[in-house]
N, C-alpha and C positions, 0 to 999 in steps of 0.2 A: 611688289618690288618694281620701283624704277627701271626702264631698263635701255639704257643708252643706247645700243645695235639696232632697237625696233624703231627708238625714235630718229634715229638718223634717217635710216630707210626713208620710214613715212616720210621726213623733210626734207629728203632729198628731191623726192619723186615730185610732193606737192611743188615745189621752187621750179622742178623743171620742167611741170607741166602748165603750172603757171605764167608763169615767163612765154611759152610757145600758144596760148593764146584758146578760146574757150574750147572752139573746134574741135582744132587739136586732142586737147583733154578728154573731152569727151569721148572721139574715136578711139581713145586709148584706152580708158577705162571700158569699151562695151569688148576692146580685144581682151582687156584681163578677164573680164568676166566670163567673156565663152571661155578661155583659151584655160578658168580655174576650172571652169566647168566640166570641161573634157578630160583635164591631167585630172582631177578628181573619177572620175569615170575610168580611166587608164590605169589608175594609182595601184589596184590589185593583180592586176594581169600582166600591167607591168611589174609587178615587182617578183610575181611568181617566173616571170621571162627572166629576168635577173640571178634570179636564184638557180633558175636547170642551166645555168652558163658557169655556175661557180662547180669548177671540179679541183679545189685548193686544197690542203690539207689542212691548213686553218678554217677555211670558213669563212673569211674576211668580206667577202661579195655578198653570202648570205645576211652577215651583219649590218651590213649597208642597205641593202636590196629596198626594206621601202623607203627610208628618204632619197634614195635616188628614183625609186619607183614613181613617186610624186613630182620631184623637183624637175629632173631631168624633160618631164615629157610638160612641164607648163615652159619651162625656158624655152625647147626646141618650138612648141607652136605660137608661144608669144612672139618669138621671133620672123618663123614663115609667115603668120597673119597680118603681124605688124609693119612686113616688107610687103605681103600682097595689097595691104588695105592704102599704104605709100604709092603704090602704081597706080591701083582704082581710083583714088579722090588724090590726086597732085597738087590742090589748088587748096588752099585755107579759106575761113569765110570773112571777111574783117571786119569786127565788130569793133563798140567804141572800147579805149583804155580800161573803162570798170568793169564790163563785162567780162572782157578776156581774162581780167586779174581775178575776181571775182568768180568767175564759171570755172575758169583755170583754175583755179586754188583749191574748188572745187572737189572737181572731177579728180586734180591731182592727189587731192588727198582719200579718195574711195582708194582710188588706184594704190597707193602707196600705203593701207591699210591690208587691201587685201595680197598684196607682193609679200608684205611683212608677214601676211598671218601662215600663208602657205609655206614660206622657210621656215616660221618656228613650226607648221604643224607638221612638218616632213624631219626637220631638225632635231624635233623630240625623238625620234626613234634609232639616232644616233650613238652608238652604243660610248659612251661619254662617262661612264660614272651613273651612278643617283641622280647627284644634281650639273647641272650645266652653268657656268659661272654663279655658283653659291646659291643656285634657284630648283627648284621641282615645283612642281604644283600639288604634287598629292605628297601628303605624309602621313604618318603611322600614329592612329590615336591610343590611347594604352591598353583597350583590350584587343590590338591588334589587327582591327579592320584600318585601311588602306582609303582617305576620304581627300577629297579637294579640299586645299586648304592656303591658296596664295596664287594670283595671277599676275603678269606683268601688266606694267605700266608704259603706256598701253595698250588694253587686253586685246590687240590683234588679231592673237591666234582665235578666242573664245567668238570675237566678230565675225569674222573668217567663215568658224566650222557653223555659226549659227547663219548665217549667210548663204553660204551654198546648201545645206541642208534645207533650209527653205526653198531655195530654188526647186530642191530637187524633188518637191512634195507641191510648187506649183506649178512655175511655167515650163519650169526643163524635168518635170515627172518621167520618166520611163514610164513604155506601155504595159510592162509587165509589173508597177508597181512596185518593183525592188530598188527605191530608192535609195542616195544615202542615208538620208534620216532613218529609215526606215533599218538599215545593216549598221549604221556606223552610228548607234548613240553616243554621246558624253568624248566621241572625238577630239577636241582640246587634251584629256586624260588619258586617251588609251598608248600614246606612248611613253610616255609619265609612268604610268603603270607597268611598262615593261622592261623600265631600267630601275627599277627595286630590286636589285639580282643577289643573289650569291657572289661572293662573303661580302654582307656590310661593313662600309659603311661605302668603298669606293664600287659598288656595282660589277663586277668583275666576272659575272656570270653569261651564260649563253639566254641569251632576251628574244632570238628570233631561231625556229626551225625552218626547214624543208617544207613542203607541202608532203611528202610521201615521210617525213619524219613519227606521224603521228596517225592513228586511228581511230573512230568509235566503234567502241564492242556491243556497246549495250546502253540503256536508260532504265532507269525505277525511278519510283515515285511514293515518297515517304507522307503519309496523310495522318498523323495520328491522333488518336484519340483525345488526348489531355493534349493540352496547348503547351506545358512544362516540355513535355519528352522531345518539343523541337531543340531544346536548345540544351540538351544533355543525353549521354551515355554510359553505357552500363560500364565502360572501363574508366571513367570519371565521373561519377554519382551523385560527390560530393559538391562541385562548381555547376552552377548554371552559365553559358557559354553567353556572350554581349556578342551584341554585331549592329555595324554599319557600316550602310550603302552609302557608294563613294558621293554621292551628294549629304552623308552628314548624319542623314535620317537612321532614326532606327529603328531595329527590325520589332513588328508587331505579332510575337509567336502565334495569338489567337487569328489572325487576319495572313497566315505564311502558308506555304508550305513547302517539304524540299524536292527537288529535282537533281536525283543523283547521273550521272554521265560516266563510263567506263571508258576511258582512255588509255590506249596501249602505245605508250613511247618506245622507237622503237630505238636501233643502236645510232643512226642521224642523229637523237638528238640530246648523245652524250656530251657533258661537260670534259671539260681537259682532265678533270680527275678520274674520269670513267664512268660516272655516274652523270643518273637524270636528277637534276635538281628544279622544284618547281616552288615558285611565294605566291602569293595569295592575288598577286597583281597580273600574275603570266594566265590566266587560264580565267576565260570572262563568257557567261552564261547571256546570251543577248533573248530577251523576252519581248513579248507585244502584250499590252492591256488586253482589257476586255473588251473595248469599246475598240481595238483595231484601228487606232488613232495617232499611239504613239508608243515607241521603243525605250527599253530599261538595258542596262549592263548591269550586268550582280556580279561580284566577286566569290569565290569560293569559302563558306564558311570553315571546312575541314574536308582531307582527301581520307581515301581508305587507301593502305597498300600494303605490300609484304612485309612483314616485319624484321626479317631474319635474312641473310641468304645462305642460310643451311636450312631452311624449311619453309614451304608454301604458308605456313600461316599468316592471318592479316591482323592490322591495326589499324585504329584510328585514329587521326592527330588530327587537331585543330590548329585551327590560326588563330589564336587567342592572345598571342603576345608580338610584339615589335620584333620584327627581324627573326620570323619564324617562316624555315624553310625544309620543306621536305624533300628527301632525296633518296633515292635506289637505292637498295643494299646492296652487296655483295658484285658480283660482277658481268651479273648475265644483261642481254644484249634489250629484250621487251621486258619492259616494267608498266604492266599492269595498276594504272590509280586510278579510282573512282573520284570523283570532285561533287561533293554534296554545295546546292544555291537554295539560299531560301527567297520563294518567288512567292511576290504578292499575288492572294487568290485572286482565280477569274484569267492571271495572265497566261500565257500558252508559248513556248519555247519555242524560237525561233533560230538560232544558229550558237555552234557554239566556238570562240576564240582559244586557239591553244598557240599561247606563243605568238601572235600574228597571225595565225592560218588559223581561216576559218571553213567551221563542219556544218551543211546546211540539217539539223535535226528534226525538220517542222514533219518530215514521214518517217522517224524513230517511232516505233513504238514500244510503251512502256514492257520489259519481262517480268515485272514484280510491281505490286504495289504494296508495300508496308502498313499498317495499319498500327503501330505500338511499335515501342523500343525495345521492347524483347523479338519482335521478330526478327526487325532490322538486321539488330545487333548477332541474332542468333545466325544469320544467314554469312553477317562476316567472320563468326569462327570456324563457322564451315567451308569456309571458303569462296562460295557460289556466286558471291555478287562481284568479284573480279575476276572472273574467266582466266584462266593461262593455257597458252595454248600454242603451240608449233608454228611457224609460218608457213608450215606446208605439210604434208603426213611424208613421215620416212619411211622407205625402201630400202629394206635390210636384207634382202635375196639374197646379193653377193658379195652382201662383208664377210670380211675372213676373220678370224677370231684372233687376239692379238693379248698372249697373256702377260701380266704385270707383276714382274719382280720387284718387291719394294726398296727403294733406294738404289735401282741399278742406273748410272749415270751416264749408260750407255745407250739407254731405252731412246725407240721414237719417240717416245712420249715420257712427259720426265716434270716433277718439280724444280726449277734451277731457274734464278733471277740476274745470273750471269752470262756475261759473254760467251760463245762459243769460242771453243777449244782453247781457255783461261785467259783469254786475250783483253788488251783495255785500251783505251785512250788516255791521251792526255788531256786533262783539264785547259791547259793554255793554246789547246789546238781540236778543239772538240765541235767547231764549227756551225751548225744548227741545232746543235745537238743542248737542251735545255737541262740544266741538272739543278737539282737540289743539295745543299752545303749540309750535312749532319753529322758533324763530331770531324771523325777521317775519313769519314766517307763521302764519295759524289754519288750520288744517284741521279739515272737519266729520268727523267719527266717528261721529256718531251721532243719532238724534232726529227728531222729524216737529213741524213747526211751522207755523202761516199767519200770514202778513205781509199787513195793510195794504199796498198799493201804494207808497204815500207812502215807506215805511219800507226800502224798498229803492233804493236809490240805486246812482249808477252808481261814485263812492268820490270825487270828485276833492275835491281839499283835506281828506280825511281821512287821517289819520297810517296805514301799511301794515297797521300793530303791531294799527288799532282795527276792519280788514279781514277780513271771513270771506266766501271767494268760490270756495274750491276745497275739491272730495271725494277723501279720505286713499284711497291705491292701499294694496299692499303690495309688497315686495321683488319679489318674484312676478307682481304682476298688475300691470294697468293698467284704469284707469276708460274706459267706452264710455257711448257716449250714444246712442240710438234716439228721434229724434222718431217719434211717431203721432198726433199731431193732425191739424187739415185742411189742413194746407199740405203735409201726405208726401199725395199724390195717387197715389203711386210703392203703396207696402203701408200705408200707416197704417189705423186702425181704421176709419177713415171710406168709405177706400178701396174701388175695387171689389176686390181683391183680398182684402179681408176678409172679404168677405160669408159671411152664414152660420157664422163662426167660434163655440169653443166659448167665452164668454164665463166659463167655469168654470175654465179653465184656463191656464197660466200661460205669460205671454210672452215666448220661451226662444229664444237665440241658440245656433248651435251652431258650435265649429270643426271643422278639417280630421281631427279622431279620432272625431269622434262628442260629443264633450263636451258638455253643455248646463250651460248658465248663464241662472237665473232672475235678475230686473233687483233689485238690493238697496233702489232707490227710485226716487223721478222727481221729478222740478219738473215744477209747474204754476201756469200763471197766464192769470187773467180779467179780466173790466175793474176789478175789485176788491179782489183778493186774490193773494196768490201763496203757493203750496203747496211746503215743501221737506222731502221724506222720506228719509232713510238711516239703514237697520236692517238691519246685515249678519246681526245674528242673526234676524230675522223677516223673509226673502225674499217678495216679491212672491210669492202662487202662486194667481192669479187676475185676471182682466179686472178682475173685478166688485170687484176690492182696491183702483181706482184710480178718479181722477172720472171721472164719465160726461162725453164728449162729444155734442157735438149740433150737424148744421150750421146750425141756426138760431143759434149763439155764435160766429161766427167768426175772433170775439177769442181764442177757449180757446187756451191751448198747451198739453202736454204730452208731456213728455221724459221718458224710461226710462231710470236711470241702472243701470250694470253695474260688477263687475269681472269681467276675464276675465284667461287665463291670458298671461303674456309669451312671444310668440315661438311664437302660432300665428297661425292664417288661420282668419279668421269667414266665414261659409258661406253660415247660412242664417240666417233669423229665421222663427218660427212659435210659433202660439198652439195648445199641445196639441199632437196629430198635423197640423196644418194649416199646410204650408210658405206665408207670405205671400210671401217672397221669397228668390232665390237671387242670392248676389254673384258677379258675376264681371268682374272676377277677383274674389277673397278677398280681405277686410279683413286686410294683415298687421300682427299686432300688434308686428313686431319693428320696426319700418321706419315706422311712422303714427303722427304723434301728434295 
């Protein structure tokens, strides 16, 4: 694809370095070069820097963080070097007319090559859609791997990343050998790769986490015997599974083998629906040959994960088809997927990409190694090969016992996806507040707003249509509500059963698996104001994220709103490792509303 923006660039640079004569050019181009050199060196740490500044409820910083991570730190020192190197050498050298046009022209054009290739290769990660003016570079071949397939005109960015990656494997090597070539292969692609998001076809999906969004649990290593069993399973028997590697190639089952990864997503790195949603493009297995020469990216063939969120059992999905996306059930907060790569033999794993954020893996050691598809396979209906597991062990000493009346609408704790005390908004004054249109009803989605008093009414004589009074569940879940104000005397934060809780951590309901669910927002209100928060994608993960109570306000309310999963039994509620209260019986969500 032609592409007008890159060629202007280049022709601007080259004209205006040509013109200023060969010198000139020259000293300019050796400041792009260091000054890629270094914002490439930067490009991680910056953008990880970037990321612990974003405390937004969107996210929006996080989305941005590596093209500004990149961009930003080659402008700021093209500019200081380019003013230092103006003081050091004041004087030009004057050569004849063809030289300076000539050397000028030159030099201006390396320069205005690699200017152009660092904005597209920072620009790609732009959270824009799929494609960026009608262009992507990878798309989706039909049995669903994820390959390069169209570069601009001209290829820039692909000069660029093949550019500094050289450099960084000869004259500008780090002494520890972790070069870019080295962490960053197929670079041109990998943010290409990360705006194939949820729901196609406009990209609309979360493409970049946290660093603290994400975990590894575990590694296996699947070796097996017949070469067929690479590219099938026992819960599809029938298909042999196709794959190729984003360069095209395809995978050689007898010459593979797979390298399974245990990633625990944690509540960071929920989408706005509530859920983690991951394609085939977001989560890239970075390997070294045998000969320790040169670095591969592999895409995931298929993840394993929970099937259900009314029961621990697992499943297998492939990426086998275009616009094939896995995502979390139900409502709890760590979602456990394995990510199965088939790595050419001899190669040895080196880090792995989830999302942007990369896991150094080369001291993982394997917990399994498979040898057949029956074991494999057998070990994911038992569960074992994806850990679930607590963020911490709870401390149940001094939960109080807190039993459950079914349907009492009076309860701490309660099924209800409505406003407190039947209260609503209005539609034409609903302010941050994101709703969804369905029939006569609004549903909130999304947004944190405060209301005047005044401004909430209880609805009578207003039209249904101009009503906004209930929080959107999904298929899967249903909305829960946990008063902790001072009227829960039972666990609320005021509570003696609170005392001493960690204030740093997050107020987590758990059901009959172990699952916890962080509260997505809450209503609150004082003699003045009233507070309504819901952001499925920035989960409460903190006391100190909500308003402080005080018994000297006795007026305060505040309600912790949840989704949880359909068709389990809630347990327990607790702040961190500290059970405030244990239900019994169990809140069931199949049976309560």
């Amino acid at each position: 694809m032609i592409h007008a923006p890159v060629i202007a660039i280049i022709a601007v640079i080259a004209y205006i370095w040509a013109s200023r004569g060969f010198f000139s050019a020259f000293l300019h181009m050796l400041c792009v070069i260091v000054c890629g050199t270094l914002a490439f060196a930067l490009w991680e740490p910056a953008a990880h820097f970037i990321m612990s500044l974003d405390d937004s409820r969107t996210g929006w910083l996080t989305e941005y963080a590596w093209t500004m991570g990149l961009l930003l730190p080659f402008c700021l020192l093209l500019g200081a070097i380019r003013l230092a190197v103006d003081k050091l050498i004041p004087w030009n050298v004057d050569l004849d007319g063809a030289s300076n046009l000539i050397g000028g022209g030159v030099c201006g054009l390396v320069s205005g090559v690699l200017t152009a290739g660092i904005v597209l290769l920072g620009g790609q990660y732009l959270r824009l859609g799929t494609e960026i003016m009608g262009w992507n570079a990878v798309a989706y071949e039909s049995n669903g791997s994820l390959v390069h397939k169209s570069k601009v005109i001209p290829p820039a960015d692909r000069m660029t990343a093949w550019f500094f990656s050289r450099l960084s494997d000869t004259t500008f090597r780090p002494m520890s050998g972790d070069s870019l070539a080295k962490w960053k292969p197929d670079m041109a692609d990998a943010g290409h790769l990360l705006r194939v998001t949820f729901p196609p076809p406009d990209g609309g999906g979360r493409q970049t986490i946290k660093p603290d969004a994400a975990e590894i649990l575990g590694r296996y290593v699947f070796e097996p015997g017949s070469p067929k069993d690479l590219t099938t399973d026992s819960f599809d028997e029938v298909r042999n599974q196709t794959y190729n590697y984003v360069d095209g190639s395809s995978l050689s089952a007898g010459q593979s083998y797979i390298e399974g990864f245990v990633v625990r997503f944690k509540a960071g790195a929920k989408e706005k629906t509530g859920r983690i949603v991951v394609g085939s493009g977001h989560v890239r297995l970075i390997v070294r040959n045998r000969e320790d020469t040169e670095s591969m990216a592999i895409a995931p063939m298929a993840v394993i994960s929970q099937a259900a969120g009314d029961s621990p059992r697992l499943g297998r999905w492939r990426f086998d088809a275009p616009n094939a996306f896995i995502a979390s059930v139900g409502g709890r907060d760590d979602a456990p997927m394995a990510f199965e790569f088939p790595v050419p033999k001899g190669s040895k794993p080196l880090g792995l990409e989830v999302k942007g954020i990369r896991f150094d893996v080369r001291n993982q050691k394997p917990f399994a190694t498979f040898t057949s598809m029956a074991t494999r396979d057998a070990a994911i209906l038992a569960g074992t090969i994806t850990p679930t597991r607590a963020a911490e062990p709870l401390d149940e000493s001094t939960a109080v016992v807190y039993p459950i009346v079914p349907n009492d609408i009076g309860a701490f704790i309660r099924m209800n996806d409505g406003l407190f005390d039947g209260l609503m908004i209005q539609k034409d004054n609903r302010k941050e507040i994101e709703i969804l249109e369905e029939g006569q009803r609004n549903w909130i989605i999304g947004g944190f707003a405060k209301f005047n008093n005044n401004e909430i009414q209880r609805g009578a004589g207003i039209d249904q249509r101009l009503q906004v009074r209930r929080f959107q569940a999904t298929e899967d879940t249903v909305i829960l509500q946990v008063v902790v104000d001072i009227t829960n005397t039972a666990f609320g934060f005021l509570s003696n059963a609170a005392a001493n809780m960690e204030q740093s951590k997050a107020p987590t309901v758990y059901d009959h698996n172990g699952t916890p669910y962080s509260p997505l927002g809450f209503m609150y209100k004082d003699s003045g104001e009233t507070w309504i928060r819901f952001t499925p994608q920035t989960p409460i993960l903190a006391v100190t994220d909500l308003p402080p109570l005080t018994r000297s306000r006795p007026e305060q309310r505040l309600i912790l709103v949840y989704r949880v999963s359909k068709n389990v039994r809630i347990e327990k509620f607790a702040v961190g490792p500290k059970v405030l209260a244990a239900f019994r019986p169990p809140l069931d969500t199949a049976t309560t509303r």
